[in-house]
Structures are given as C-alpha cells and as structure tokens.
Phi, psi and omega in degrees: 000160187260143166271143191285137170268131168291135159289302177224163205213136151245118180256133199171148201220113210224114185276132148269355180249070188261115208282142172081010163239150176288114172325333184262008187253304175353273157006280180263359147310334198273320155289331167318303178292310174311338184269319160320309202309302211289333164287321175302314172286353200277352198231030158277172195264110179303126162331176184288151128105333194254148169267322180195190163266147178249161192198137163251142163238145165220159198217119196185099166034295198203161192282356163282324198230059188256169199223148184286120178214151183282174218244325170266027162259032164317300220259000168249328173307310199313273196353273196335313171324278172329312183272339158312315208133318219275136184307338169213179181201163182219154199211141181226145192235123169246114197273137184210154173297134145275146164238126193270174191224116171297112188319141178200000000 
C-alpha cells in the first residue's frame, strides 16, 4: 500500500473565553473559520490518482489528550465543549488524498 502524504494540517488551540467578546459570537467564529478551512482544501486541485480530500480530525482539551473523531462530529463536540462551560478546545485538522473504495 502507498504511503499517504499529509497535504495540509490546522493545529490549533482555540479560546472561548475572550474577554470583551460575546462567548456565542465566539462560538460561532471558530466554526466558521473550521468551515472556511475545510472548504478551502476541499477546492485545491487533486493528485493524480486521488478522488477527493480526506481529513483526520483529532479533538481534544489541549494537543496532549486530543482523540482521533470523525469530522462530522465537529460541531457537536464544539457544542459540547460550549454547554460545559470549557474555555478552549484544541483541534488538529490533516488534510491527506482520499480514495473511494467500491461497495460491494
């Protein structure tokens, strides 16, 4: 099997707690900009060979104890994050080629 090359990577460590700003404007900046990004690699032009972009997400407090999560659970983590209470959440985005794999 070939080894996958990451193409692009957002590593980020993202406050919710910003003095002088509303926590739900916060909020929904921070999905915004995860949504901008993912659409920004989604519309780079694919290898040779590659079917679409694929993305590992990991999710987690802080970049030690972040966890491998699928990518359409974001916006329900964010949330989750959010109705705690907790002040950052850290997120690393790998953009890497997808292949589709025929169903069978």
């Amino acid at each position: 099997m070939k080894e996958q090359r990451i193409i692009a990577a957002m590593k980020k460590l993202f406050l919710l707690d910003i003095e002088g700003k509303n926590r739900d404007r916060v909020i929904e900046a921070t999905k915004h900009e995860i949504r901008k990004y993912i659409k920004r690699e989604q519309r780079k032009p694919l290898l040779e060979g590659v079917d679409y972009w694929d993305f590992d997400c990991k999710f987690g407090s802080s970049a030690e104890n972040a966890t491998d999560v699928h990518m359409a659970t974001l916006t329900a983590l964010i949330d989750a994050v959010a109705s705690e209470g907790g002040a950052a959440f850290y997120l690393e985005l790998l953009a890497k080629p997808g292949h589709r794999v025929a169903r069978g």
